[in-house]
N, C-alpha and C positions, 0 to 999 in steps of 0.2 A: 605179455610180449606185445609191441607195436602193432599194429594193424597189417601193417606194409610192412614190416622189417626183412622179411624172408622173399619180397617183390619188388627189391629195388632196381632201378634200371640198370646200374653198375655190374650188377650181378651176371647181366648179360654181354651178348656181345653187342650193346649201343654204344655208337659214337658219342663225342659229348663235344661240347666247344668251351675253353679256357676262357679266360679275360687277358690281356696283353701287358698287365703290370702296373696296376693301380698308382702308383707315386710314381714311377716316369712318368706316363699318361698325363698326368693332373700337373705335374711340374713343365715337362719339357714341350708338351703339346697342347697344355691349355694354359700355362705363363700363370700359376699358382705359387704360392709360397707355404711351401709346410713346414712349420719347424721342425727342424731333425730328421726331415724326412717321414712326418709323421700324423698320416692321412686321417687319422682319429680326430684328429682337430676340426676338422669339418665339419663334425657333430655338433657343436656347439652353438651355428646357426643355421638357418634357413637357408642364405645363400650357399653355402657348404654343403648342408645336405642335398641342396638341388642339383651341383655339381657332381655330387655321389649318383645319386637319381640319375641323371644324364649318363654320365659312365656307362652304368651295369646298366639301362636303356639299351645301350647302341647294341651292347653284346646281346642282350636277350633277346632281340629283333632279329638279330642275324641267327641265335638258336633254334627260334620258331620257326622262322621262314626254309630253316631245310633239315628240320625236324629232329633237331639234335638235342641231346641233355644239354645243359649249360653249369658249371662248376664255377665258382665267381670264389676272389679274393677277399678276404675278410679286412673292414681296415682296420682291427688290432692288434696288426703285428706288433708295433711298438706301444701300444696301454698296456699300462701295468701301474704302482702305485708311484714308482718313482718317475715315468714320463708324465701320468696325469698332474701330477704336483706344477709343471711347464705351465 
């Protein structure tokens, strides 16, 4: 068994802090273009990934600073074989 498995913070009663919806975010408030709606694209370069980095940045700052777990969005809601083919 994991080291931690039976120690995780969830387990208790910790707050945590979301992230606020990774493709609106990157679309409506940073003026990005993801095809289909599909933030896995980003991986593909540097610039991309920076913009990822920046995201879960803001939120992590803000988890630290008032000592919260932080829970973050994955961008492969939409990867799978048949989006990555795009």
């Amino acid at each position: 068994m994991a080291k931690y498995r039976t120690n995780l913070p969830q387990l208790y009663d910790g707050k945590f802090l979301t992230d606020g919806g990774l493709e609106t975010t990157l679309i409506f408030h940073e003026g990005l273009e993801l095809p289909e709606c599909a933030a896995f694209d980003l991986l593909k370069n540097g610039d991309g990934r920076e913009q990822l980095y920046q995201y879960y940045s803001t939120y992590a700052a803000i988890a630290r600073d008032h000592k919260l777990g932080f829970i973050l969005e994955s961008v492969t809601w939409r990867a799978s074989l048949e989006w990555g083919k795009n």
